[in-house]
C-alpha positions as CSV (number, residue, x, y, z in Angstrom):
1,X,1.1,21.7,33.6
2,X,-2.0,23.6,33.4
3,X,-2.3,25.4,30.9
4,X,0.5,24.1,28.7
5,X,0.1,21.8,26.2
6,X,2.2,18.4,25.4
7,X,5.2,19.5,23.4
8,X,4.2,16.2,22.0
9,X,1.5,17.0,20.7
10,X,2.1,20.1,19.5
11,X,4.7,18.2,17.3
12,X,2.7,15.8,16.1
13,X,0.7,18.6,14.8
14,X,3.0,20.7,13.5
15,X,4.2,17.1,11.5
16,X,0.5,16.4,10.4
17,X,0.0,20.2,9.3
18,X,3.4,19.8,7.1
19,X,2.5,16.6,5.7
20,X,-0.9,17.6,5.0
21,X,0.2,20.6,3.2
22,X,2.9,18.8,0.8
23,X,0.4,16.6,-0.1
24,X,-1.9,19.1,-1.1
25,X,0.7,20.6,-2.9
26,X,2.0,17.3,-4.5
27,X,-0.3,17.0,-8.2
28,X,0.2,13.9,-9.7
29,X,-2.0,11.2,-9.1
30,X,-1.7,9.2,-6.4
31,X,-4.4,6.3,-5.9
32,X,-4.7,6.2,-2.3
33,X,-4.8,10.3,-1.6
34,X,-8.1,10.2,-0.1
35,X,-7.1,7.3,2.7
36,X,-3.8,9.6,3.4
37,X,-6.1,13.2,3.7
38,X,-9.0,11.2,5.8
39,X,-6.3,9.5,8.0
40,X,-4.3,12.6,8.4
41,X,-7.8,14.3,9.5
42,X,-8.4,11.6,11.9
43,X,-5.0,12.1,13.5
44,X,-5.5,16.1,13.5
45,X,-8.6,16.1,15.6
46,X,-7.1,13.2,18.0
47,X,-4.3,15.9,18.3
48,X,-7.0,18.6,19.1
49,X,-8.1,16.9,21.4
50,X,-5.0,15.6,23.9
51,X,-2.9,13.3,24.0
52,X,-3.9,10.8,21.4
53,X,-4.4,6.6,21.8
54,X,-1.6,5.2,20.8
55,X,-2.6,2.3,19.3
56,X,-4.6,4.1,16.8
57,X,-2.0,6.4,16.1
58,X,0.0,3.6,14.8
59,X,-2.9,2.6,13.0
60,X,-3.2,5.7,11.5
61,X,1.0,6.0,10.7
62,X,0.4,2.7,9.1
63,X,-2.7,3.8,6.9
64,X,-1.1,6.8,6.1
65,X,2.5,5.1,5.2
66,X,0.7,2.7,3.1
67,X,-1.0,5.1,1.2
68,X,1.8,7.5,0.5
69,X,3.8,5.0,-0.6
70,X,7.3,5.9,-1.6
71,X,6.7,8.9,-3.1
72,X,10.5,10.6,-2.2
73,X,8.8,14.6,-2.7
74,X,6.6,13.5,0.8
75,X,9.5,10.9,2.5
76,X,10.6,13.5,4.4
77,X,7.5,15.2,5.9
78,X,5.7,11.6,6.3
79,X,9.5,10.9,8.5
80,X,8.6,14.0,10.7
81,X,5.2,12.7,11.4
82,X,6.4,9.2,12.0
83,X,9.1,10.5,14.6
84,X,6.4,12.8,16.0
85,X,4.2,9.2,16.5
86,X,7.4,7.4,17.9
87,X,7.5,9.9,20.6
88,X,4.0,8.6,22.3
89,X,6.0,5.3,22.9
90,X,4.5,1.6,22.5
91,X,1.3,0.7,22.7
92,X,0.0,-0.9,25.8
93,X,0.7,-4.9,25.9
């Protein structure tokens, strides 16, 4: 596969591009916004750079889940980068 990258993890970008975007784009307040953008980050540059740990890409869903809450105007683009996750599999043990 040289020279091609995991079509997982060019999803998982693509999924953390969108969600980063809509919630950029979403104004009202949300108290947790910073934990969302910096975990989002997080999981961008483990993208960047192969095929992430999946344990702490769980982590990262979870903080990021948490964070969003249920705000429905970013359900569906936090659902992409959840199925995106999902695709990596379990965690070890």
């Amino acid at each position: 596969m040289l020279g091609q990258e995991d079509p997982r993890v060019l999803g998982l970008r693509r999924a953390i591009t969108r969600l980063h975007r809509e919630l950029a784009g979403y104004r009202a307040r949300l108290a947790d916004r910073q934990i969302a953008e910096e975990e989002l980050a997080a999981v961008e540059t483990m993208a960047r750079e192969g095929v992430p740990e999946v344990a702490r890409l769980r982590g990262s869903l979870l903080l990021i889940a948490g964070a969003i809450g249920s705000v429905s105007a970013l359900s569906e683009a936090l659902t992409e980068v959840r199925k995106a996750v999902e695709l990596f599999g379990a965690p070890p043990g």
